[in-house]
C-alpha positions as CSV (number, residue, x, y, z in Angstrom):
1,X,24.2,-12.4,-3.6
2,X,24.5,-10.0,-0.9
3,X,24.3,-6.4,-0.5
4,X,28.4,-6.2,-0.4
5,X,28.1,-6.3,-4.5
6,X,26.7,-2.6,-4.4
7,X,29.5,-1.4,-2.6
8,X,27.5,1.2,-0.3
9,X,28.8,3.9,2.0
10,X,29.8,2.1,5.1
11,X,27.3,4.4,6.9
12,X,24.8,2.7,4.9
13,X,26.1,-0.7,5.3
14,X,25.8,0.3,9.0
15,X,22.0,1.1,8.4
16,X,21.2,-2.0,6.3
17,X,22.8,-4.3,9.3
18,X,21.0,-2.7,11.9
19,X,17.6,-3.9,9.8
20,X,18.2,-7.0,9.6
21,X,19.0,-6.4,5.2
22,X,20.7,-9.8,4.1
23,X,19.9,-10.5,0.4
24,X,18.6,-8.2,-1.8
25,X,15.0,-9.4,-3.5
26,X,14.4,-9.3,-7.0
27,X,13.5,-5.8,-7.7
28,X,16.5,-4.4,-5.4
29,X,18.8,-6.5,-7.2
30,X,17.3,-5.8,-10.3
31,X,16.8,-2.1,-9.8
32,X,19.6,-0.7,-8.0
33,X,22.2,-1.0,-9.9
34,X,21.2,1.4,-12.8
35,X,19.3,3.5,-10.0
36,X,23.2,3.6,-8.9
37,X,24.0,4.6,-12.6
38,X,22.1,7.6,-12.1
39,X,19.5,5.7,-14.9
40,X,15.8,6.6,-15.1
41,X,14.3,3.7,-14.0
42,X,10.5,2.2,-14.5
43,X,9.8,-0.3,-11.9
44,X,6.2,-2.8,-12.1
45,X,6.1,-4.3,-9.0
46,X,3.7,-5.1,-6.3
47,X,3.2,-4.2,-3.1
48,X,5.9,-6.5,-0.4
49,X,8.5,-6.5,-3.3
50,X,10.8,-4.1,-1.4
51,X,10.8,-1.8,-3.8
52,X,10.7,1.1,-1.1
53,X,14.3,0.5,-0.4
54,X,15.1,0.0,-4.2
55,X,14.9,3.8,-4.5
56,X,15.6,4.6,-1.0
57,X,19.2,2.9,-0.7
58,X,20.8,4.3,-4.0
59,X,19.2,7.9,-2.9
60,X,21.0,7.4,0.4
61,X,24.3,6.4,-1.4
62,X,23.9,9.5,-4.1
63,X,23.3,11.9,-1.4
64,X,26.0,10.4,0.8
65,X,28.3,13.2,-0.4
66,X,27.4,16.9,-2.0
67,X,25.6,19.4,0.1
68,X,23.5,19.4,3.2
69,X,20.6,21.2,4.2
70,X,18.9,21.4,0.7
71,X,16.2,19.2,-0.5
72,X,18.1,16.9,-3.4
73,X,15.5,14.0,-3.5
74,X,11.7,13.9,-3.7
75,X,9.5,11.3,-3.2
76,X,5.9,11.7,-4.4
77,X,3.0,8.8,-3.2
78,X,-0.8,8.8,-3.1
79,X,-1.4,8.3,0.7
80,X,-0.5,9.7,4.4
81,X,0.6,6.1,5.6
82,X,2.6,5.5,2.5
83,X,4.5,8.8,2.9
84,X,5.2,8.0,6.3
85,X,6.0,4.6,5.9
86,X,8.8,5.6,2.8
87,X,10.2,8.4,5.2
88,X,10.6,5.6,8.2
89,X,12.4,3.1,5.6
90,X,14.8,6.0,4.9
91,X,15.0,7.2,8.6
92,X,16.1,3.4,8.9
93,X,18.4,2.5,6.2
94,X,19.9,6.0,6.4
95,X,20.0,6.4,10.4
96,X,24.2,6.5,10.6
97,X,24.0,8.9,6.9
98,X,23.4,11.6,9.0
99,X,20.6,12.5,6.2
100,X,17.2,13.8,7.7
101,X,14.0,12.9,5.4
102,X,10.6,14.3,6.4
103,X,6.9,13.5,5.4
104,X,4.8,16.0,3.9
105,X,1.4,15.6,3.3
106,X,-2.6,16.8,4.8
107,X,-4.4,16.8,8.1
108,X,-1.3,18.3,10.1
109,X,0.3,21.7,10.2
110,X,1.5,22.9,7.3
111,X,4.2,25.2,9.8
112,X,5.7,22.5,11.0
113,X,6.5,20.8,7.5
114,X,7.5,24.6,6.2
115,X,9.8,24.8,9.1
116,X,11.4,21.1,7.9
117,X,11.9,22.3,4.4
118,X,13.5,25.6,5.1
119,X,17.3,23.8,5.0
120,X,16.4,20.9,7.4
121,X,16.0,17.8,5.5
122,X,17.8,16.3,2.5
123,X,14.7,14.0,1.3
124,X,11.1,15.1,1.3
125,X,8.6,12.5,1.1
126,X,5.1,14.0,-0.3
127,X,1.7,13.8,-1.1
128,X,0.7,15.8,-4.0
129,X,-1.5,18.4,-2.8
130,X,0.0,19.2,0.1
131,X,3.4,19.5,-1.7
132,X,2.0,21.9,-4.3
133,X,1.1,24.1,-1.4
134,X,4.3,24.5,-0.5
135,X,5.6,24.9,-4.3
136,X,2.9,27.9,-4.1
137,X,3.3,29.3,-0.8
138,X,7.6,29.5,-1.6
139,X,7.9,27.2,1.6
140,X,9.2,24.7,-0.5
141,X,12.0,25.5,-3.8
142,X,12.4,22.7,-5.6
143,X,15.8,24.0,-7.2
144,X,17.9,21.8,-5.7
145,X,15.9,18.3,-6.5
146,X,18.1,15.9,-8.5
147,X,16.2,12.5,-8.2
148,X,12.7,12.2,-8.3
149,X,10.6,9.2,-7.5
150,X,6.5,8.4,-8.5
151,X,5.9,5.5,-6.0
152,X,2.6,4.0,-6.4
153,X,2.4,5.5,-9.7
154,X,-1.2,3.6,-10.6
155,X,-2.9,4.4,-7.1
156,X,-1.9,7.7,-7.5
157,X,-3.7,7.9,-11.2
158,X,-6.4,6.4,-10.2
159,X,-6.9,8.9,-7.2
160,X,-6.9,11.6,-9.6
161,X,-3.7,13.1,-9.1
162,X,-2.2,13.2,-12.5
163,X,-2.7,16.9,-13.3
164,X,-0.9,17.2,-9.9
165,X,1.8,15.5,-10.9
166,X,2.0,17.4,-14.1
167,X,1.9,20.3,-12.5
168,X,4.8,19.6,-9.9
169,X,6.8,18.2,-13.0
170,X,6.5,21.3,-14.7
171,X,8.3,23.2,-11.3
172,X,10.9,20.6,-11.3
173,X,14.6,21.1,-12.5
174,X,14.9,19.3,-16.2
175,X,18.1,17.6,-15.4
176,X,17.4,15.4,-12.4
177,X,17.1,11.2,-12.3
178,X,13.6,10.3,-12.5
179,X,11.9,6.9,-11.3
180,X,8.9,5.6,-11.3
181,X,7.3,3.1,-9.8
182,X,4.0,0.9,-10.2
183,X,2.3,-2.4,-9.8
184,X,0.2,-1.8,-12.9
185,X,0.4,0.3,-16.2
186,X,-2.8,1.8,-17.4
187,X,-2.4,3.5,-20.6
188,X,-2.6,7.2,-19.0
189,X,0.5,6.2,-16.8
190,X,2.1,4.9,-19.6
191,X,2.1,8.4,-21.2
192,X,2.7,10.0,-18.4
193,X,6.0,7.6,-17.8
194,X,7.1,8.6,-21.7
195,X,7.1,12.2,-20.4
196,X,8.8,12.0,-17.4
197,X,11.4,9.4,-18.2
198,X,14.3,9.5,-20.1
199,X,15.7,6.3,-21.8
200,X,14.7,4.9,-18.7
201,X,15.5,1.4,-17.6
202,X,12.1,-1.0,-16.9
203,X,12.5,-3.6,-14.3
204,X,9.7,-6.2,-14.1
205,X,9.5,-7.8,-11.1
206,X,6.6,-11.1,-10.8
207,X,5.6,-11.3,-7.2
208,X,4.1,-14.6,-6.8
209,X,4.9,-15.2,-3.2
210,X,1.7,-14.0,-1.7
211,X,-0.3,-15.7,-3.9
212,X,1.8,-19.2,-3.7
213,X,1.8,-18.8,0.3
214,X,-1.8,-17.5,0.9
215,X,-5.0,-19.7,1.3
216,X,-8.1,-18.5,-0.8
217,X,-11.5,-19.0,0.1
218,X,-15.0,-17.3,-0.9
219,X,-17.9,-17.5,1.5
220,X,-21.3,-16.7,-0.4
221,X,-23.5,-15.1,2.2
222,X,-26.8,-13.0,1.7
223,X,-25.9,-9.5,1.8
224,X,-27.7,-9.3,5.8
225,X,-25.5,-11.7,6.7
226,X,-22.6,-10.5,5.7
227,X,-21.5,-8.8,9.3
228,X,-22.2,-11.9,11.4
229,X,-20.5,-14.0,9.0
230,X,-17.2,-11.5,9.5
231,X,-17.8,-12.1,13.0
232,X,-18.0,-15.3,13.5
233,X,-14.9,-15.6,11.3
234,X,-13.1,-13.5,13.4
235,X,-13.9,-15.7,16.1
236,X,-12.5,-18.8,14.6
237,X,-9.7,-17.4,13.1
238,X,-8.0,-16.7,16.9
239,X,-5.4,-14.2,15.1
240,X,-4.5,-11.2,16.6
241,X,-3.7,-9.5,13.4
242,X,-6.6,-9.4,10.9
243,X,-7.1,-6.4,8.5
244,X,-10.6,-6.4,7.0
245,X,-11.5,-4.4,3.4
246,X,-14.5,-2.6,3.0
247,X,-15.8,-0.5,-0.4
248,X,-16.9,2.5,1.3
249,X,-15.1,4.9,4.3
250,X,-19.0,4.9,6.1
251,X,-19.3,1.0,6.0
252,X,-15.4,1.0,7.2
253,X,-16.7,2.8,10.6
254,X,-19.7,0.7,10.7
255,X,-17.8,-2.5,10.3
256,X,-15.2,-1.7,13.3
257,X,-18.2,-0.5,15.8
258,X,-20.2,-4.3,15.1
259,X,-16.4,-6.1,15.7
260,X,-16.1,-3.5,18.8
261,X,-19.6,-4.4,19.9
262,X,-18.3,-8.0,19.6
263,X,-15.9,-7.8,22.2
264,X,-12.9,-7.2,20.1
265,X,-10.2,-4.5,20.0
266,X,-11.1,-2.6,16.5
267,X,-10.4,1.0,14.5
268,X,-11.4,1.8,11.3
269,X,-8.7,3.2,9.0
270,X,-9.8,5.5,6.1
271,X,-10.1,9.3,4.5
272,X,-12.3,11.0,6.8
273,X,-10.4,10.4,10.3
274,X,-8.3,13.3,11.3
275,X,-4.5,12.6,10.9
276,X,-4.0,12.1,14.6
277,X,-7.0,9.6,14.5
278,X,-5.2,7.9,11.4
279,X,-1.8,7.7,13.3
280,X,-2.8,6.2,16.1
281,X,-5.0,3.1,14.3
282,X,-1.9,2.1,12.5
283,X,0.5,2.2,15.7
284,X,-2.3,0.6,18.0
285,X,-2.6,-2.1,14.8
286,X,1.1,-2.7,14.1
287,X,1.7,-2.5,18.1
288,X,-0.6,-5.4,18.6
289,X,-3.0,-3.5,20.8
290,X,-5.7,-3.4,18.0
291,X,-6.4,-6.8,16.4
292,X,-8.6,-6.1,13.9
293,X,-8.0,-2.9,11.2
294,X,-11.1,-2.2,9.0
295,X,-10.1,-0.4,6.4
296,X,-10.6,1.4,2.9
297,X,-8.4,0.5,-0.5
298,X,-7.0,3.9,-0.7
299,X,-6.5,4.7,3.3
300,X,-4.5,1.0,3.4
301,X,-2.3,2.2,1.1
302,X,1.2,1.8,3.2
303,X,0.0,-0.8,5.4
304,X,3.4,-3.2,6.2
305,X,2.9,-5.0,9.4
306,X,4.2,-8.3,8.9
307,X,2.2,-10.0,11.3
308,X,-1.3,-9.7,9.8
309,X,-2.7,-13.5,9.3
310,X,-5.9,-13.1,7.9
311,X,-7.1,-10.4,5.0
312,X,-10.8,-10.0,5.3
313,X,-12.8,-8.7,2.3
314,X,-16.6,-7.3,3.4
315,X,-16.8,-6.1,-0.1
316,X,-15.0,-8.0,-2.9
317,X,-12.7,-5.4,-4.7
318,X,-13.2,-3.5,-8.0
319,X,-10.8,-5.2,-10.0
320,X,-8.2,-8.0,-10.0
321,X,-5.8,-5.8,-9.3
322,X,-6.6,-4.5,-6.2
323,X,-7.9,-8.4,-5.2
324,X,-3.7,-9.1,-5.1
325,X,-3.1,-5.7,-3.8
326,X,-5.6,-6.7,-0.7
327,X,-4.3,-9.9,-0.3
328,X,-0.4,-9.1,-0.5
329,X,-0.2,-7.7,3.2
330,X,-0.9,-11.1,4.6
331,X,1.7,-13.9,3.9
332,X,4.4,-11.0,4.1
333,X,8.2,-12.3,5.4
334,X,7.8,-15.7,4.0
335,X,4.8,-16.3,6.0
336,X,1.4,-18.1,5.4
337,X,-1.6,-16.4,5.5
338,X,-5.5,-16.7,4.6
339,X,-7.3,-14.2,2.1
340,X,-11.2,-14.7,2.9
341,X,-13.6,-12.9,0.8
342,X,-17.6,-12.5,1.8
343,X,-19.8,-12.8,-1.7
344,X,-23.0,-12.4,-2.8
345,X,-24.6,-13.1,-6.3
346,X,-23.4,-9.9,-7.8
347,X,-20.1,-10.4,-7.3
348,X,-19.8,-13.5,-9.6
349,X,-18.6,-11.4,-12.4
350,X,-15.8,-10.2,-10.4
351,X,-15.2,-13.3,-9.1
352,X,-14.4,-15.0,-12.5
353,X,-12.2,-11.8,-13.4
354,X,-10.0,-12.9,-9.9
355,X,-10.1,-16.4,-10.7
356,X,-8.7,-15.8,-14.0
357,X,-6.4,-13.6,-12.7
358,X,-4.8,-16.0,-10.5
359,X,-5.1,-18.8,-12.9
360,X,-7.1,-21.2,-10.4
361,X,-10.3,-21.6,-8.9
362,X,-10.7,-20.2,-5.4
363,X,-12.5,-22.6,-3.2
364,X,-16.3,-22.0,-1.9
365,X,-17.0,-22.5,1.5
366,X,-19.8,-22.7,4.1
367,X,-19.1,-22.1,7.7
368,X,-20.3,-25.0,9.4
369,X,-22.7,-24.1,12.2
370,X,-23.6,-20.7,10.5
371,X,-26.9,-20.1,10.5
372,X,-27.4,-19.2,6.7
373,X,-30.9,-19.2,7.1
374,X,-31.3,-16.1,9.4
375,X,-34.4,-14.0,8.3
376,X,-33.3,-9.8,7.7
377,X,-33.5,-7.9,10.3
378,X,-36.1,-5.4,10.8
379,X,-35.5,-2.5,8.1
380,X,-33.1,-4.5,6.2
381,X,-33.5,-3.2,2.7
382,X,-36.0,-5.7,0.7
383,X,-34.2,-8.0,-1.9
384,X,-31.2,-8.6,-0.6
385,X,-31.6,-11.9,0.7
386,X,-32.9,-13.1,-2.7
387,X,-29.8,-11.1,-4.7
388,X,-27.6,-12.4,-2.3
389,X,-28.4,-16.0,-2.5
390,X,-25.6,-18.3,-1.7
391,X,-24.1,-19.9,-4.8
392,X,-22.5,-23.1,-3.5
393,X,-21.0,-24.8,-6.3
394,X,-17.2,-24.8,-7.3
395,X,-16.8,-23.8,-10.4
396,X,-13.5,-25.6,-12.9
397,X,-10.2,-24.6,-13.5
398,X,-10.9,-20.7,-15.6
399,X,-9.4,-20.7,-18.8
């Protein structure tokens, strides 16, 4: 099945050529037919799905005719990258529409934006807060809004942004297409998607591919030797793309300096960098000119760069959730790719939770040649060798 079935404006037709669009995946051709139907629409899908240009191609094919100038769709997601990264799939698909979308969000100038939503865009994509300082300041009226879309609906809860949303709901016209999309549905999204949604249609999209296509591996590690481990991993992986996780935006920065130190190209990606700063990791990153990202759950949000090879976790994540979040932007196009995760004793819990999660086992390994037995360094915080003690064994199938 190919995209002919939808029967899009030829200007889009002309947009989905020039990307290299051939089939639909499962959410699009799930999704876009009663997106097309004008339908509210809940979509659970994870991240690589496509679902980006599930929304973004009926909006293009709605807004194809009716007025110009006016902001008639609105796209709301948790991060900078994300937002930019929606507005560049529309600027894509939509190139030959003649429709202009623009990215809204913090860290840049807020005249510049206002300047875009006085009558020169058609599609604003938003981050909440910023967005409601438009809604407040009048540099934004959201009169003219008939579809909106909640992308990354879960990342966006657990950010804190629900009263946000609520409150940019409230300032919303009543009679407009709403959609909603999410890999996950906590209970307070779940209310939040019987408020916003109308007999809205659900779409439930598996994404195994990552998981099928990527090779797991732990490597238990005291907690001091958990940067030369990375290292030395980076060595022997010889990839040029290889995006690292961290917990915390202070151990992201730390991270990338010991990789710099190490003699490879490296930027850290995460909340406190300026939005210039921000920018410019993920171009040097997706250009090739940076080959290793270090970066936080929340500031990798929007990350698609097809090439990446290797996911990296320094810290293990806080839930199995965000495990297959991490691990989904490797193995990305039909490729192969290799999730490694650094754990000490304290992570075991976790571990299981994963493991049960993916319905296997991930493997243990030890890096031969590694010196495990490497003494702290000097002011290495006592007890973390003995809490971080490897634990060797493979464990059986989880049930």
């Amino acid at each position: 099945m190919g995209f002919s079935v939808f029967d899009f404006h030829p200007a889009i037709v002309a947009g989905l050529r020039g990307q290299g669009y051939a089939q639909p995946t499962p959410i699009q051709e799930q999704a876009i037919p009663s997106v097309l139907e004008g339908r509210d629409c809940l979509g659970l899908a994870q991240t690589g799905t496509g679902k980006t240009a599930a929304f973004a191609l009926p909006i293009l094919q709605r807004l194809s005719t009716g007025p110009r100038g006016v902001v008639r769709a609105l796209i709301v997601a948790p991060t900078r990258e994300l937002a930019e990264q929606i507005r560049s799939v529309f600027a894509a698909l939509g190139q030959h529409t003649g429709l202009r979308a623009i990215a809204v969000y913090g860290g840049v100038s807020a005249h510049a934006q206002a300047h875009g939503l006085r009558g020169r865009a058609e599609i604003v994509v938003a981050c909440p807060g910023r967005l409601l300082d438009h809604m407040g300041q009048g540099t934004f009226q959201p009169g003219h809004v008939e579809v909106l879309v909640l992308d990354e609906a879960d990342q966006m809860f657990d950010m804190g942004f629900l009263p946000d949303i609520r409150k940019v709901l409230s300032r919303l016209p009543k009679t407009r297409q709403t959609l909603l999309f999410s890999a996950t549905m906590p209970d307070a999204l779940r209310h939040l998607a019987h408020e916003c949604l109308k007999n809205p249609v659900t779409v439930e999209v598996k994404h195994p591919e990552p998981l099928a296509t990527v090779t797991h591996a732990l490597y238990p590690a005291p907690e001091h030797l958990k940067t030369p481990l990375l290292l030395e991993l980076i060595r022997r992986a010889g990839s040029e793309s290889i995006l690292v996780f961290t917990r915390t935006k202070h151990r992201a920065k730390r991270v990338a300096q010991k990789v710099q130190e190490a003699g490879w190209s490296a930027t850290d990606l995460q909340g406190n960098l300026s939005q210039n700063r921000r920018k410019a990791a993920m171009e040097g990153f997706r250009s090739g000119k940076i080959h290793v990202l270090v970066a936080t759950d929340i500031a990798a949000r929007g990350i698609d760069v097809t090439q990446i090879t290797h996911v990296i976790n320094y810290d293990i994540p806080g839930t199995p959730e965000a495990y297959t979040h991490r691990i989904g932007r490797t193995a990305r196009a039909a490729k192969t790719g290799d999730a490694y995760t650094l754990v000490v004793r304290d992570d075991e819990g976790m571990i299981r939770d994963i493991e049960r999660k993916l319905g296997k086992v991930i493997e243990r390994r030890k890096l031969e040649g590694f010196d495990y037995g490497a003494a702290p360094a000097a002011g290495h915080a006592p007890g973390a060798a003995k809490s971080g003690r490897p634990f060797w064994r493979n464990r059986r199938r989880p049930r």
